[in-house]
N, C-alpha and C positions, 0 to 999 in steps of 0.2 A: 527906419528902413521900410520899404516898400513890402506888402504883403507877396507881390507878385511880379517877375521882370516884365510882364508881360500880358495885359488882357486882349483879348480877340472877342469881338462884338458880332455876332454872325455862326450859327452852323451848316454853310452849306459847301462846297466840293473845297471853294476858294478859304474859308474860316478852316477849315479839319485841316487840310492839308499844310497851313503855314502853324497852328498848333503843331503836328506831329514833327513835321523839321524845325520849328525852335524845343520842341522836349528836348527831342533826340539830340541836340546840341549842347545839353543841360542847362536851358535855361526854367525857371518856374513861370508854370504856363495855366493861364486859367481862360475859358469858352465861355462863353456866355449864350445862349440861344434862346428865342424869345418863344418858341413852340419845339415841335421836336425837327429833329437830325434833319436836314434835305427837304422839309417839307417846301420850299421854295422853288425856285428852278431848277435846283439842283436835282431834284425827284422828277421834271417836266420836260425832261431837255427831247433831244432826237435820238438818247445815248449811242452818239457815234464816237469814236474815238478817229479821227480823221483831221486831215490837214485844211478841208475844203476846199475841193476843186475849184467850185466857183467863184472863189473869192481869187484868185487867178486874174478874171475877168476883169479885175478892180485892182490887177496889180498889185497886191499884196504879199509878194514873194515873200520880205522876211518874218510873218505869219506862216504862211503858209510852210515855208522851211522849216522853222521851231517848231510847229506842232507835227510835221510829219516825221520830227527827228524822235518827236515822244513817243509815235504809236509803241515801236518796240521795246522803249524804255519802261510804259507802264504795262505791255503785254507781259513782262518777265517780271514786273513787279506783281501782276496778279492774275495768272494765269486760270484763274478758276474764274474771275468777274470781267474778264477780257477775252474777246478770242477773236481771231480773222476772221473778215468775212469777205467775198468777193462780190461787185458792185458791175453787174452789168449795163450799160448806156446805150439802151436803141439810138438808132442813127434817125433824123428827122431831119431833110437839107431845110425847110422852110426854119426852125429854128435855128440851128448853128449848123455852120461850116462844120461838115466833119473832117476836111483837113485840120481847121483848127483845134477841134476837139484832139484828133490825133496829135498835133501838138504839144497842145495843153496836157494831155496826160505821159509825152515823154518828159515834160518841165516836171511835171509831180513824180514821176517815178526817179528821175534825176537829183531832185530837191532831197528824197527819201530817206537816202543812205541807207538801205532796206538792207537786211542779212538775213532776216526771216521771211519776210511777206514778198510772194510773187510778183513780178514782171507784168505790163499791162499784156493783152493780148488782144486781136482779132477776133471774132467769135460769128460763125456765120447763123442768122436765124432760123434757117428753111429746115438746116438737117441738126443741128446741136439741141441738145436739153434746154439750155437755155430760151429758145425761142418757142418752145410749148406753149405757154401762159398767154404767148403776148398775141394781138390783131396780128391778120397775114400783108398787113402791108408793111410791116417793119421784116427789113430784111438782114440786116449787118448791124451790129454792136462794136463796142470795145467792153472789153473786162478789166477791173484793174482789185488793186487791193485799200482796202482800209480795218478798221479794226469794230465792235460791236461792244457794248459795256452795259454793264449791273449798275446805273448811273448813282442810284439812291445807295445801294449796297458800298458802292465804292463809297460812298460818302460816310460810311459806318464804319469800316473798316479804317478808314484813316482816322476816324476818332477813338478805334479800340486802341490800337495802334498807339496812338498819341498817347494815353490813359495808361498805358503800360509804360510806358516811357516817364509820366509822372507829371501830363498834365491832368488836371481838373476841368470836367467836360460836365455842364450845367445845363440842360435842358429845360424848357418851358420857365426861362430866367428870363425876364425884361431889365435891360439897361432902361432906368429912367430921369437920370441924371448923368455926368461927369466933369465935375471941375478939376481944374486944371489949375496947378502950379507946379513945383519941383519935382513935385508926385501927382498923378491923377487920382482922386479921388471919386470911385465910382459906386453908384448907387443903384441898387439890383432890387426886383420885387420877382419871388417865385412865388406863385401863386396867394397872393398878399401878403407875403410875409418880406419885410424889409430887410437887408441888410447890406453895409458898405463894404468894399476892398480898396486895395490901392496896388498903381503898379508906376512901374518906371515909363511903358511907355504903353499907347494905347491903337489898336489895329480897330479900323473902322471896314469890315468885312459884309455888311450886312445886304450885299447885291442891289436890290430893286429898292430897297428901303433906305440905302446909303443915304442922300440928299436928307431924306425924314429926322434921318438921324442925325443929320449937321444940324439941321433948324430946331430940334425938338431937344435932344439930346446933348449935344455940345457945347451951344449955347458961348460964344455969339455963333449964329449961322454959316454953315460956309455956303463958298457960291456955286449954286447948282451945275453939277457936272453931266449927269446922265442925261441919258435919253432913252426913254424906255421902251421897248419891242414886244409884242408878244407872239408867243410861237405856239398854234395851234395842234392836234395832234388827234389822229383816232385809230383806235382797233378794230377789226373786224374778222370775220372766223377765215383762216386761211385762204387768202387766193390761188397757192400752187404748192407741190410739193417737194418740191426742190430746194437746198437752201442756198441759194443767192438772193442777194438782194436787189434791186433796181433802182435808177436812178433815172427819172421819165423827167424830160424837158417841157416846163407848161408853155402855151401859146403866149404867157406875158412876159418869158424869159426868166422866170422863177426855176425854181428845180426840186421836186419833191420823189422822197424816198419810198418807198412799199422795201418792207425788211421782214422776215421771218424771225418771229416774236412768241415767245412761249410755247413753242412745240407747236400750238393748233390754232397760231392766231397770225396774221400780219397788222405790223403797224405802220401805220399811214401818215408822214410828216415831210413837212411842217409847214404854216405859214407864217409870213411876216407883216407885222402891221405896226404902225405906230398908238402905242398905250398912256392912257392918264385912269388916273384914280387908283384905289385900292388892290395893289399886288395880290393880295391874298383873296380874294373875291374873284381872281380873273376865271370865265370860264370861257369855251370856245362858243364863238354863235353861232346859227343855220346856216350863213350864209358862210363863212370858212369849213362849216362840215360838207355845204355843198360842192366847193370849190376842190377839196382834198377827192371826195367821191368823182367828180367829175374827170380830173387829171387821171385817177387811177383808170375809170371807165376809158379814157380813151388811148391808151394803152392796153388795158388786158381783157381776156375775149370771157372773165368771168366778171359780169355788171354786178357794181355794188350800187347800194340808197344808202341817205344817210339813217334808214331804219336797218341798217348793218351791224351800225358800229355798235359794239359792246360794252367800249368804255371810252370817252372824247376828253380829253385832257388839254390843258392849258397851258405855259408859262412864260414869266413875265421876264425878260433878257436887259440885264444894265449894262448898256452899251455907252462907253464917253464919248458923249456929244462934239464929232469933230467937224460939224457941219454939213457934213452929206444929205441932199434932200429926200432922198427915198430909204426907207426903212432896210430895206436889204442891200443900201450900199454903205451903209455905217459900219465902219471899221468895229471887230472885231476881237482887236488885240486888245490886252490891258496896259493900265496906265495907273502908276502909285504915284499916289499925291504924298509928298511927306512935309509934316510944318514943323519944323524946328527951331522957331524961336525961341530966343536967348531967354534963358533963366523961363524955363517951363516945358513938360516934360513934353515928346514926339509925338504926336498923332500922324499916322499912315492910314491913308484913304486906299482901297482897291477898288477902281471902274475896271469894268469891262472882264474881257477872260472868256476863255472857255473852260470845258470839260477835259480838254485834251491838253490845256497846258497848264493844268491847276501847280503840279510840281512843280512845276521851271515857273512861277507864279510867286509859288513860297519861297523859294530859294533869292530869287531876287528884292522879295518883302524884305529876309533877314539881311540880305545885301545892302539894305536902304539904310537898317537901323543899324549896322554894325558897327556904327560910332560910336554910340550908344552901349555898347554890350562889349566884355572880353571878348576877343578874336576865338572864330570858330568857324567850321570846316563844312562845306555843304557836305551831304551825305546818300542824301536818297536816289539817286538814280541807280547807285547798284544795289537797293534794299529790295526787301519781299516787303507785301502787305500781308497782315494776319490771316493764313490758311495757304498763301501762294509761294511757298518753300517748295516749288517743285518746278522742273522744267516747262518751259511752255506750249509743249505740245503732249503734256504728262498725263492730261485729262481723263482718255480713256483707264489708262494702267489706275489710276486714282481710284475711277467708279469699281472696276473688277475686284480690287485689293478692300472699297467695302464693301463689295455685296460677298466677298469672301469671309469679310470679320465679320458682318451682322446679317447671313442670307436670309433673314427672311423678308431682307427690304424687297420690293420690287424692283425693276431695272429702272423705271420712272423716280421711284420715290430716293434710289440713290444718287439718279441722275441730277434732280433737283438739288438735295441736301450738297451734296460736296460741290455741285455750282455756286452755291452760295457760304459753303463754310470750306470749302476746300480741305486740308488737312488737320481742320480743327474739329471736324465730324465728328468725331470720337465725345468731344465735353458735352456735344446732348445726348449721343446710342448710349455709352459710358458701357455699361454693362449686360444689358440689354441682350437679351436671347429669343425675344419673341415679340411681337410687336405689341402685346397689351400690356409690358415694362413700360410702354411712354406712355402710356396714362390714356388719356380722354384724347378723342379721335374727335375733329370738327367738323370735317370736311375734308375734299381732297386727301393731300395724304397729310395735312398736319394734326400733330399730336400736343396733348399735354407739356412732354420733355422740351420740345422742342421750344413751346412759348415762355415756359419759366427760363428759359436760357436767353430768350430774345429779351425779355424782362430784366433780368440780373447782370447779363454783360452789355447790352444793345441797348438801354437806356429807352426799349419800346413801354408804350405805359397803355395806349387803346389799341381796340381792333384795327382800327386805318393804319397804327403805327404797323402792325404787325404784316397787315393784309397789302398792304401797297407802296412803302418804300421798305420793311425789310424782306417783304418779298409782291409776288405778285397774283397772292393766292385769292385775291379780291374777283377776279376774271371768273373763279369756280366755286366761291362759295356763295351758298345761298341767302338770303335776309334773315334765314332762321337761323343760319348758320352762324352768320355774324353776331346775332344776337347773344348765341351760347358761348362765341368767343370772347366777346365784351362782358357779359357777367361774369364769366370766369376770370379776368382778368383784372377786376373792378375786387373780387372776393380773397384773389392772390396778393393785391396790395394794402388787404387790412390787414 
């Protein structure tokens, strides 16, 4: 008998989430991740929770339909790492048709099946809020909706999630072998220490690295399916105060977003470019910091340089290779590969994907193997994720109800905490009546309590873990800062 129904090779949006829907269907589910949670694209993305307007352009409806059918599916799954956002598009004839653009967004509001999120609308520049920021020669907009996401967080939370449910979620684990017969036989090194499992059938989840791991890992090789993208990204200290987001047309018919991003910063994304070499090395160059700066420059009347950005991030996008020549007209959607040859257990490959359809992702994974496994019932579209047991517009009542149980938070330091744990706040404040109960203060507002919880349930083990995918206190804390985090946390795991 197999140690496990079930290995998953990969921790990022796509791996956690087909974990958590095969636990939850009781199967024995074991992760494997070769560094920690989301450190891949999953941490890098544009975290939109969005259907993509542009890919419209490319005729992608039944994309575009699935994922705009999720926004509100995973808005009510996690209300606290989700929330609407509204997506203003100055009007530019020399770019697009704004008939068609008017078009194109009653297809997406139609496509929607919206119950929650608002109607596109007109929006004139001259006298609305909206048009403060922008140059005075943009005169008219459309406004419409999409949704904004905790991309890294999400990626955590469907692993606690999963964990509780009674898979086994393994971090900074290399797969470095898997043979294959009636069982896979899979060979794991954490941190040089060796050891095998076996399972009945084996998920090849590992995004940008997939391919790597057909020829390195598999053995014999499969035939290369991706095509890799990278998606460029930066922040800079707020352009406007307002919180809509925009969505500016570049001169080369690209489309890059300026979003209000951490209270006091906007984030600047994204480009597209075609990638080789090392996922994990990807960083953005001058010449994409300058291209992101420039678009926003020639939309808003406050000029950025790339001596703005405060923090330029990268990610590496596996997109299956469907032959499209230019980098941004490469489909989108995913595609599970599954090998099921006679007498020898399943391998399921995942290309492609987004952020926004990672569920409906998992759910069709189990759908591939369900020959394989007693019959079981998808589940997740009407679940919470861990802390998001609340209505979707619950948010405020949330923060009030803690600064009520713990007032000596500030309105900031509650704001943040229950963004990011929602109704689980309680397992770090616990009991807490004063703020020197959580211990050691690093920075910002985090505290001692709060990182032995990131530690013990979040499977954070360094500073980066703690500082930039389970949160994004990286932006505020200083070098010295980081330093006292990291020896701390180096001292918590002797």
């Amino acid at each position: 008998m197999a140690d496990f129904d079930l290995v998953i090779i990969g921790g990022g949006i796509n791996g956690v989430g087909i974990a958590r829907d095969a636990a939850g269907r009781g199967l024995k589910v074991m992760l494997a991740e070769q560094g920690d949670l989301a450190s891949g694209a999953s941490s890098a993305s544009s975290k939109l929770i969005h259907g993509g307007l542009r890919y419209l352009e490319h005729g992608a409806l039944r994309l575009v339909r699935a994922a705009l059918r999720e926004r509100e599916v995973l808005l009510r799954m996690a209300p606290h790492l989700i929330r609407p956002l509204r997506f203003v598009l100055p009007l530019d004839e020399t770019r697009r048709s704004p008939t068609l653009i008017r078009l194109g967004l009653r297809v997406y509001d139609w496509l929607g099946g919206r119950e929650i999120l608002p109607a596109t609308r007109s929006v004139d520049l001259i006298s609305e809020e909206a048009g403060q920021p922008l140059r005075r020669r943009f005169h008219r907009a459309y406004e419409y909706s999409d949704c904004f996401a905790d991309d890294s967080r999400l990626v955590v939370v469907n692993a606690i999630d999963a964990a509780e449910r009674g898979a086994t979620i393994r971090t900074r684990t290399r797969c470095v072998r898997a043979e294959r017969g009636e069982v896979w036989r899979i060979v794991l090194n954490t941190r040089g220490q060796r050891d095998v499992v076996t399972a009945r059938a084996l998920i090849n989840a590992t995004g940008a690295w997939a391919d790597m791991v057909g020829d390195i890992v598999l053995r014999p090789p499969m035939q290369p399916r991706l095509r890799l993208d990278k998606g460029s990204h930066i922040v800079v200290p707020r352009l406007y105060e307002q919180d809509r987001a925009y969505i500016l047309q570049a001169a080369d018919r690209r489309v890059v977003f300026a979003i209000p991003f951490e209270h006091d910063f906007t984030l600047i994304s994204t480009t597209d470019r075609s990638f080789s070499g090392d996922p994990a090395a990807v960083m953005p160059t001058a010449d994409e910091i300058d291209y992101l700066c420039e678009v926003a420059n020639d939309y808003f009347r406050a000029t950025i340089t790339p001596a703005d950005a405060v923090w330029a991030f990268a990610g590496v996008r596996a997109l299956y290779d469907d032959g499209a020549r230019a980098a941004q007209d490469v489909g989108r959607d995913y595609v599970l590969g599954v090998d099921a040859r006679a007498g020898a257990a399943p391998l399921l490959s995942v290309y492609g994907g987004k952020l926004t359809t990672y569920r409906r992702l998992a759910e069709d994974a189990l759908k591939e193997l369900s020959r394989f496994f007693p019959a079981t019932q998808a589940w997740t579209a009407a679940s919470s994720l861990p802390g998001g047991d609340f209505f979707h517009n619950g948010m405020p009542a949330l923060v009030e109800r803690t600064r009520s149980r713990w007032p000596f938070l500030t309105g900031d330091h509650a704001r943040r905490l229950t963004a990011a744990y929602g109704t689980r706040v309680g397992e770090i404040l616990k009991s807490a009546t004063r703020l020197d109960d959580l211990g050691m203060r690093f920075g910002a507002d985090l505290t001692a309590a709060e990182v032995r919880y990131l530690m013990v349930r979040e499977w954070a083990q360094t500073a980066d873990d703690v500082l930039w995918r389970r949160s994004k206190l990286g932006l505020r804390l200083t070098d010295t800062q980081r330093a006292l985090l990291d020896d701390f946390m180096k001292k918590e795991k002797v």
